[in-house]
C-alpha positions in Angstrom: -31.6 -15.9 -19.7 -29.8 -19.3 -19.3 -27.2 -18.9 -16.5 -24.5 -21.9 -16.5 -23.8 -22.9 -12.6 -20.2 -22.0 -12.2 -18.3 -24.4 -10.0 -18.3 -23.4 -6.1 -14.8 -21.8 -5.1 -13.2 -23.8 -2.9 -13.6 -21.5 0.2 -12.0 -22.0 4.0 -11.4 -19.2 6.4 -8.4 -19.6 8.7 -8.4 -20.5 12.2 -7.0 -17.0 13.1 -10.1 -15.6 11.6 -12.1 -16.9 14.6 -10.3 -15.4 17.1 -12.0 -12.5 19.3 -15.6 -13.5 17.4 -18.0 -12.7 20.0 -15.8 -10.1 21.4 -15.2 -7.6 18.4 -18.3 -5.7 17.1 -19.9 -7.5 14.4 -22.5 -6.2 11.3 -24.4 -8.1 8.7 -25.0 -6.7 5.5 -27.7 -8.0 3.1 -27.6 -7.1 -0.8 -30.9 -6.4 -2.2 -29.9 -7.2 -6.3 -33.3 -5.6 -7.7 -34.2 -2.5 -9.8 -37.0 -1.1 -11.5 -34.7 0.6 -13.6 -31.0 0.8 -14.3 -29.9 4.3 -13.5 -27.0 5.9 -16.0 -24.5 5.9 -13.5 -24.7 3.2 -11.3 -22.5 0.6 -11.6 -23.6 -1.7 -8.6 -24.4 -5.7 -8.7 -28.0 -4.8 -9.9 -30.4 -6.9 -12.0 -34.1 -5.6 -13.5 -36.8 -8.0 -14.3 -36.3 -7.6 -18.1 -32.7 -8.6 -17.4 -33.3 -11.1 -14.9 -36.3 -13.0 -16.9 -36.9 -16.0 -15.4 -33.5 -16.8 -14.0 -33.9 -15.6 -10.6 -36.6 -13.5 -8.5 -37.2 -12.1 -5.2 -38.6 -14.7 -3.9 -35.8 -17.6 -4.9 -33.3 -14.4 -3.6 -34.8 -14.1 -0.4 -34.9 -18.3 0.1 -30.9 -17.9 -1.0 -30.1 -15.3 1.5 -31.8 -17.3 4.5 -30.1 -20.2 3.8 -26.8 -18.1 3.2 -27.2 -16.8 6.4 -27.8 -19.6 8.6 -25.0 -21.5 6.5 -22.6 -18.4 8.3 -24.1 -19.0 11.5 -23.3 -22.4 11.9 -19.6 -21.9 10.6 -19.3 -19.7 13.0 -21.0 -21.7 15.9 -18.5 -24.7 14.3 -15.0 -22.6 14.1 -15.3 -19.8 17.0 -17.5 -21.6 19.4 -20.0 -18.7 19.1 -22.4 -17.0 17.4 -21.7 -13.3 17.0 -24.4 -11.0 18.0 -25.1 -7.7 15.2 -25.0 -4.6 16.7 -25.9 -3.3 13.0 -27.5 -4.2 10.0 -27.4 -2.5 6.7 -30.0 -3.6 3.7 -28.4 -1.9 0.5 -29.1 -2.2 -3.2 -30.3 -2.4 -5.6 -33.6 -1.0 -4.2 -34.4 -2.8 -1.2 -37.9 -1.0 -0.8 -39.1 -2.8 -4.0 -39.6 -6.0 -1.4 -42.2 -3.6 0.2 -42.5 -3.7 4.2 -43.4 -7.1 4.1 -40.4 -8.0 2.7 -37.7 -6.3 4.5 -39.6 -7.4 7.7 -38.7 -11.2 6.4 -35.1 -10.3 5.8 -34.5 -8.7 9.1 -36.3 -11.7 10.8 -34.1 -13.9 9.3 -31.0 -11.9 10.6 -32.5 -12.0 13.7 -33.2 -15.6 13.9 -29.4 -16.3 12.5 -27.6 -13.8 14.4 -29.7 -11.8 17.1 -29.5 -8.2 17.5 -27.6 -6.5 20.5 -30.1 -3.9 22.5 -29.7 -0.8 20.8 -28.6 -2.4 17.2 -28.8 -0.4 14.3 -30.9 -1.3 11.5 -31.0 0.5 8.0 -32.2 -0.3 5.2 -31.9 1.7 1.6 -35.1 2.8 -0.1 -36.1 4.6 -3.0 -38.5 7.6 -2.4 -40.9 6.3 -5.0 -41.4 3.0 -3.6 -41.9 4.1 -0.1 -45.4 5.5 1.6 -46.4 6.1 5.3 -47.9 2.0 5.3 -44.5 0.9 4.2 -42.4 3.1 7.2 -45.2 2.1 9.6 -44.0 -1.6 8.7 -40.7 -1.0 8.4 -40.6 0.7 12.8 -42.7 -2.2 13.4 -40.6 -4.8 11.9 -37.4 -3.1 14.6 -35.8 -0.6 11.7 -34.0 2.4 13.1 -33.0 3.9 10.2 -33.4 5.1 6.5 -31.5 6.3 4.2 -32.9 7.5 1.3 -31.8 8.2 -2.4 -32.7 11.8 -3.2 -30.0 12.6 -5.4 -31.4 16.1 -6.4 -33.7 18.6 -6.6 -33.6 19.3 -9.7 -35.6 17.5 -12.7 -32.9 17.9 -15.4 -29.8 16.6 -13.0 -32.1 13.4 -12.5 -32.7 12.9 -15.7 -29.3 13.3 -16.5 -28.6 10.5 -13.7 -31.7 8.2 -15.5 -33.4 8.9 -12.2 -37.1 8.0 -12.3 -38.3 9.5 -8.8 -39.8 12.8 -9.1 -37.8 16.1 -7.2 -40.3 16.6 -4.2 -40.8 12.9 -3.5 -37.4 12.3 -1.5 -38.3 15.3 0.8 -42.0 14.0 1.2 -40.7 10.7 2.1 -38.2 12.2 4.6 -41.2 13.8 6.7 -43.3 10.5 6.3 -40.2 8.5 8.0 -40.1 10.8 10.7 -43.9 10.8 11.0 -44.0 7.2 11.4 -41.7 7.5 13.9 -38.3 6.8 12.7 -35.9 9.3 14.3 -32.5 9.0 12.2 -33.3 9.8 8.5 -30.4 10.1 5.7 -30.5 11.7 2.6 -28.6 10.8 -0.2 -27.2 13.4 -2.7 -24.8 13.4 -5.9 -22.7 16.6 -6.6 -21.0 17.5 -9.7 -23.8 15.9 -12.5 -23.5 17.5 -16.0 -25.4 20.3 -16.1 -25.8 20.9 -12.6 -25.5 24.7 -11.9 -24.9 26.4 -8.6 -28.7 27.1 -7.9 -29.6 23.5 -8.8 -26.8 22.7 -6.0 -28.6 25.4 -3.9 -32.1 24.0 -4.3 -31.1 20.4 -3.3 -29.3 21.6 0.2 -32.5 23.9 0.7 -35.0 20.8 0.0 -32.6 18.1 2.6 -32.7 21.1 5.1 -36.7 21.5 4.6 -36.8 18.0 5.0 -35.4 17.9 8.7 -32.8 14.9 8.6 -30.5 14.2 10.9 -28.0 12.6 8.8 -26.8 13.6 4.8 -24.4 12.0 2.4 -22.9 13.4 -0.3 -20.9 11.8 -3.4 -19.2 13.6 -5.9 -20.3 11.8 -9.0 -17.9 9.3 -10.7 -18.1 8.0 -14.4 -17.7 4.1 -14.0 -16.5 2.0 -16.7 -19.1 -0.2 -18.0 -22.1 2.4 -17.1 -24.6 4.0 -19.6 -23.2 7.2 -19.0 -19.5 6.7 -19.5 -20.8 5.6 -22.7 -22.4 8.8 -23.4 -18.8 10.6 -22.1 -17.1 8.6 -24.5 -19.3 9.7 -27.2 -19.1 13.2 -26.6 -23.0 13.3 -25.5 -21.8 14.5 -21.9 -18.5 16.4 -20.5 -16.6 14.8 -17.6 -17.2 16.1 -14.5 -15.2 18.9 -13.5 -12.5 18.8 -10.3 -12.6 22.1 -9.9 -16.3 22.3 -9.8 -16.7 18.9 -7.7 -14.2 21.3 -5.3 -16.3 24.2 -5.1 -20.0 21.8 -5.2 -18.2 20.4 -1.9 -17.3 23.3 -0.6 -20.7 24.7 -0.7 -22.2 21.2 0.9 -20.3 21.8 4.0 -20.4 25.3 4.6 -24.5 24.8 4.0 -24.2 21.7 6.1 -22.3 23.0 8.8 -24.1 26.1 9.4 -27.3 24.3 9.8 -26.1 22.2 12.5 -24.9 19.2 10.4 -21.1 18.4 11.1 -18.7 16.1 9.2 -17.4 13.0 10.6 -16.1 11.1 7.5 -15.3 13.2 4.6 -18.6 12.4 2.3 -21.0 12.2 5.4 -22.4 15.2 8.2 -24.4 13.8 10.9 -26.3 16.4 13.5 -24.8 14.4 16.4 -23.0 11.5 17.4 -26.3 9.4 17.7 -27.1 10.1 14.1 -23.9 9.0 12.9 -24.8 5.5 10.7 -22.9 3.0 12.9 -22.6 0.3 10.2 -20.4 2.7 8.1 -18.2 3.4 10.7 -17.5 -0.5 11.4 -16.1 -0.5 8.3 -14.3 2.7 8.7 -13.0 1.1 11.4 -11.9 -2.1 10.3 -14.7 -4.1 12.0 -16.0 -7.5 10.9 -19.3 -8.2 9.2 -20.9 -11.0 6.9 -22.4 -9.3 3.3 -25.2 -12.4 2.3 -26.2 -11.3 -1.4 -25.4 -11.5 -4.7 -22.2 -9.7 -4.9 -22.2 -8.9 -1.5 -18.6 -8.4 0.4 -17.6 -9.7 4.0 -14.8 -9.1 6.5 -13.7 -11.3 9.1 -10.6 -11.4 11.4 -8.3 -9.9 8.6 -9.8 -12.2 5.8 -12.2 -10.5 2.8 -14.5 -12.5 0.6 -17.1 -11.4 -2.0 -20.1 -13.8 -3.0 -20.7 -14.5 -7.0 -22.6 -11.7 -8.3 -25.5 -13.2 -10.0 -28.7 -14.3 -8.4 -29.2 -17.3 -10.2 -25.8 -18.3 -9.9 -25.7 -17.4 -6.1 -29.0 -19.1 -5.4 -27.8 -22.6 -7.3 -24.3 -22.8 -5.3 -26.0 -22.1 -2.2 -29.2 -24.8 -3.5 -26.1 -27.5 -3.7 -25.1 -26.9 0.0 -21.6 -24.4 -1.2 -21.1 -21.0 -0.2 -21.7 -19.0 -3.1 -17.9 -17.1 -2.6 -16.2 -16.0 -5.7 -12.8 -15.6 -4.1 -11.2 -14.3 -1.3 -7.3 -13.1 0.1 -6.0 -12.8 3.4 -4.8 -9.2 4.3 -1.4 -9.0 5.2 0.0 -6.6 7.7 0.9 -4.3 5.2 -2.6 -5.0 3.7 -4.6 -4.0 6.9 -2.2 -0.9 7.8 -2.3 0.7 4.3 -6.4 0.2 5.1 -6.0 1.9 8.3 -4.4 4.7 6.8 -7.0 5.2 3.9 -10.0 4.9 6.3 -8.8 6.7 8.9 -7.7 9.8 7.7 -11.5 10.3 6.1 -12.8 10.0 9.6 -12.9 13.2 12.1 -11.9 11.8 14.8 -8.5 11.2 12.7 -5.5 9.1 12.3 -3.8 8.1 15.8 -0.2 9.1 15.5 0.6 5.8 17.0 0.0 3.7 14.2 2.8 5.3 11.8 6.3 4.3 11.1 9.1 7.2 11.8 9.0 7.5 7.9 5.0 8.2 7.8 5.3 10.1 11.3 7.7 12.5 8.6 5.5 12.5 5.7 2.6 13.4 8.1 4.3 16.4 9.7 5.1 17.8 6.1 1.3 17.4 5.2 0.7 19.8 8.6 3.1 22.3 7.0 1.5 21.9 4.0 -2.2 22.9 5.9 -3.9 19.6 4.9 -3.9 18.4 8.2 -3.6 19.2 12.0 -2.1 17.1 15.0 -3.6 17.5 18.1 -4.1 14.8 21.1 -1.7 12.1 18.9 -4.3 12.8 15.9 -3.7 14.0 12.5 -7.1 15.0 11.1 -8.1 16.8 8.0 -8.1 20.5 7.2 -10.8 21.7 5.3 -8.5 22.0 2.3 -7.3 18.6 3.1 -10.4 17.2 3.3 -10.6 17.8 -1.1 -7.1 16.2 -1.1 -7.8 13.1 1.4 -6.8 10.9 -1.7 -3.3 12.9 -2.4 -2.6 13.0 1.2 -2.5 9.0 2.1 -0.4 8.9 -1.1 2.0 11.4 0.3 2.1 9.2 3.8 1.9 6.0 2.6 5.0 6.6 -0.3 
């Protein structure tokens, strides 16, 4: 595949960017673009070797991303006067255990020799069951990661096939206990609710195979047909129904009452955590509105109220970064009205809840009526989500934010 270099965006981040770097808390997130496969649903900035050829690799990615990364460090040595420390860091995908322990080691050394870690920093990285073994989490504790998350999915063989998922049921589970047994003591488990074809005792299985696992941490997504992916194509066709809302209700439903009665709590509305320790820290900077650098193909970043996304890919990314550019496809400068509409959306997902504080008298209104309504509660200057509320979180910023 011939990839034409696309001519760098022009690409400056205001002076009020910089201020408080240094003082606010700060995450890098690195993009992983590879795949063995390309599952049904996924719509992510992913690449597989067939569709890479010889355009781009892991190595050339992982020579990018270094460069990338000390290119941010010295803009922000230049503009702040200071390089900000990570308190997390958060490898995602793609399928960031395809680079093997070896790997991941080199991109977490290269965050560390760009940026430092904070004592105490979070590290995760992303994995895929099949491409993980007891070697790779020895390497991966070794290297300084504190945490996996892991894409399980399922239990069940027909959901994952449905999903185009190539691991097999038992090996997320197995790869759990291996994590743990290397030492790693917060493990995440990834599941999708709501597949074609899933029944209530497939559901059942996959709650009873995280809980055998023994994780402290367990996401769930209710699955979404994306534009663009091999299974809206299959919707379209007729091959597969749309998911059901009234099913992804009840699947939810069942995930938290599961959840919560083995000890699991929620603290953002698609994520239960055993305690606040366990909680992924990187997630809740952006939950909260922190800032963080995304190096990657496709990879987003934050700063002082400013959001930029890098080119999606590899090649592409690799040359403008080659010629001395950043490799940004575009950015925009949130407004007030940008960042408090973001505020609202975030925060009423989180547990701990929207701070009264932050509304106008006419949200302060529309906010009261959602109480009356039983979608929310106030308590301590907080509105936070009912249990019923927590399936209309969507419906309820629209009600506040109108």
């Amino acid at each position: 595949m011939n990839i034409v270099a696309a001519p760098p965006v022009p690409f400056e981040l205001p002076d009020a960017a910089f201020d408080g770097v240094g003082q606010r808390p700060f995450g890098v997130y690195v993009h992983v673009p590879f795949c063995a496969t390309r599952c049904g649903y996924c719509d992510f900035n992913t690449y597989t070797a067939g569709e890479l050829g010889t355009s781009a690799s892991p190595q050339s990615w992982r020579e990018a991303m270094r460069r990338e990364l000390e290119a941010a460090a010295s803009l922000f040595a230049d503009r702040a006067g200071v390089v900000p420390t990570a308190d997390t860091v958060f490898v995602g995908g793609g399928t960031p255990s395809l680079l093997g322990g070896d790997g991941l080691t080199d991109v977490l050394n290269a965050v560390r020799a760009c940026f430092g870690l904070t004592p105490g920093a979070e590290v995760t990285t992303e994995s895929n069951p099949e491409s993980t073994s007891p070697e790779f989490f020895d390497a991966l504790l070794s290297a300084g990661f504190t945490r996996v998350s892991l894409g399980m999915q399922s239990a069940a063989p027909h959901v994952l096939r449905v999903l185009d998922r190539t691991h097999t049921p038992g090996r997320a589970v197995a790869a759990a206990r291996e994590a743990k047994a290397a030492g790693f003591g917060h493990v995440n488990l990834d599941l999708i609710y709501g597949t074609p074809g899933e029944r209530p005792e497939d559901l059942d299985s996959s709650l009873d195979a995280v809980l055998t696992a023994g994780v402290d941490h367990v996401s769930a997504y209710a699955l979404i047909v994306e534009d663009g992916t091999a299974m809206a194509r299959k919707v379209r066709r007729g091959e597969l129904p749309m998911p059901d809302g009234d099913v992804l209700a009840a699947r939810y439903e069942r995930i938290d009452s599961v959840l919560s009665g083995a000890g699991l709590s929620w603290y953002e509305v698609s994520n239960w955590a055993s305690d606040a320790d366990a909680e992924c820290k990187h997630n809740v900077g952006y939950w909260d509105g922190g800032d963080w650098w995304g190096a990657g193909p496709g990879a987003h970043s934050h700063v002082g109220g400013t959001r930029f996304w890098n080119v999606k890919h590899p090649a592409r990314y690799a040359d403008q970064l080659a010629s001395g550019a950043f490799p940004v496809a575009g950015s925009e400068l949130l407004t007030r009205e940008d960042r408090h509409l973001e505020e609202l959306m975030l925060k009423i997902r989180l547990r701990t809840g929207l701070p009264a504080d932050v509304l106008d008298a006419d949200e302060r209104h529309a906010a009261d009526q959602v109480v009356a309504d039983g979608l929310m509660t106030f308590a301590d200057g907080r509105f936070v989500l009912t249990d019923r509320g927590r399936l209309l979180a969507d419906a309820v910023v629209r009600s506040i934010a109108a």
